[in-house]
N, C-alpha and C positions, 0 to 999 in steps of 0.2 A: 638747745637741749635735744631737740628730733632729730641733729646731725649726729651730736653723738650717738644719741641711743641706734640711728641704724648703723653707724660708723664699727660701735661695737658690734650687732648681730652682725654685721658683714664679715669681721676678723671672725667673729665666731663660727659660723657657716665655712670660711677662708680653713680654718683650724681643722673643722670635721673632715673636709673634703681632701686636704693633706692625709691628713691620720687615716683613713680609707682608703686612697688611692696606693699608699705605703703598704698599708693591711692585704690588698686585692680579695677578692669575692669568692675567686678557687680556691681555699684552701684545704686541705684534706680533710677529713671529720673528724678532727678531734671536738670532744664537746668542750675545753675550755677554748678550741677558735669559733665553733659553732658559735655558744656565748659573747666573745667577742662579737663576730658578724653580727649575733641579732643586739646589742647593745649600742652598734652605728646606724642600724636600721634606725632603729626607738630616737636617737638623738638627731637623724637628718629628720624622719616624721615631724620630732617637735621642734623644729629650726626651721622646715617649709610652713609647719602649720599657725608658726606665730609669726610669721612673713608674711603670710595668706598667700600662697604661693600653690595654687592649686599644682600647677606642670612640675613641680619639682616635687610633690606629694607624690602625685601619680608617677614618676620616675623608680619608685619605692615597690609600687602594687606590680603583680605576677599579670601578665598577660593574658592568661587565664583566668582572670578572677572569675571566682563565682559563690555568691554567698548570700542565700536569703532572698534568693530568685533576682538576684541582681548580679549583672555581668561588669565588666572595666568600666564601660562606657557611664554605665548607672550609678555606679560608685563613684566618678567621677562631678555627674551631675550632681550627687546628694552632698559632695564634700564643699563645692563650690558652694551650694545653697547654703550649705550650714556657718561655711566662712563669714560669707556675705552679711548673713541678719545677725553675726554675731560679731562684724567687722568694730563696729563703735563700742564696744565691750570689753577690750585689751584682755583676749583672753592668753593666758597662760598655760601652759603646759605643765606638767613635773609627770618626770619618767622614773626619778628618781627612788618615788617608792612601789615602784610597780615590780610584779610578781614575776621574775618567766618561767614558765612551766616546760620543761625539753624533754618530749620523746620523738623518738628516729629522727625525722626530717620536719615533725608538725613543732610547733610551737605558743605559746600563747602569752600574753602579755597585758597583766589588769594590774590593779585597776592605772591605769592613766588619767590624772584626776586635769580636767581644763578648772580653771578659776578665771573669773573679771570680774570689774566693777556690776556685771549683772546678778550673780552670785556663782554656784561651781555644777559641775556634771563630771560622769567619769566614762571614759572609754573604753575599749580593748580591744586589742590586733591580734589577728590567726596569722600564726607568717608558716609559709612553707619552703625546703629549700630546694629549689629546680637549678640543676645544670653547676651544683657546687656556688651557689649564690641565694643567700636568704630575701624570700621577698614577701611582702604583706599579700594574704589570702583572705580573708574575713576581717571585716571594721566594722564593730556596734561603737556607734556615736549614741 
């Protein structure tokens, strides 16, 4: 049963990463390809973050980051840690009913509800878009 289930996130991940690569990241601004882009964002997030795949999380966030007196680096360390103790918990994702909010180039994205057998918490992503390519700016976990 554990082969299938990564067997499928793998075709699934397999899926996104076509469907994006096909899309490319410059597109011009229209806001339904804006949405688009931030909608691949939102789906590779919950596809690394129920992988527990911290480096392909962090492939997502802006180089730049900075938010909440926390820099790339530190966001990085806080998403690992949160993985980690919540690794034995099969937590879930749904992006599906989260909000995006679009002006200019900011965007935001709540709630992002995690659920597992520990019970549920909800998220929200700041994305901003640098260089014609949407990337995560602010994470409240």
């Amino acid at each position: 049963m554990a082969y299938k289930k990564r067997f499928l996130l793998g075709l699934y991940m397999l899926v996104v990463c076509a469907i994006l690569g096909l899309s490319g990241c410059a597109t011009p601004g229209k806001t339904s390809d804006d949405s688009h882009q931030i909608a691949g964002v939102l789906a590779q997030w919950k596809t690394a973050y129920e992988a527990g795949d911290v480096q392909a999380i962090m492939r997502l966030y802006a180089d730049n980051y900075a938010h909440k007196g926390k820099d790339k680096v530190g966001i990085e360390k806080e998403i690992a840690e949160y993985l980690k103790e919540n690794a034995a918990f099969d937590v879930r994702v749904n992006i599906v009913d989260a909000t995006v909010t679009l002006k200019g180039d900011r965007a935001t994205a709540l709630p992002i509800a995690l659920s597992g057998i520990a019970g549920s918490d909800t998220a929200k992503l700041e994305l901003t878009k640098e260089n014609g390519c949407w990337r995560v700016s602010g994470t409240d976990l």
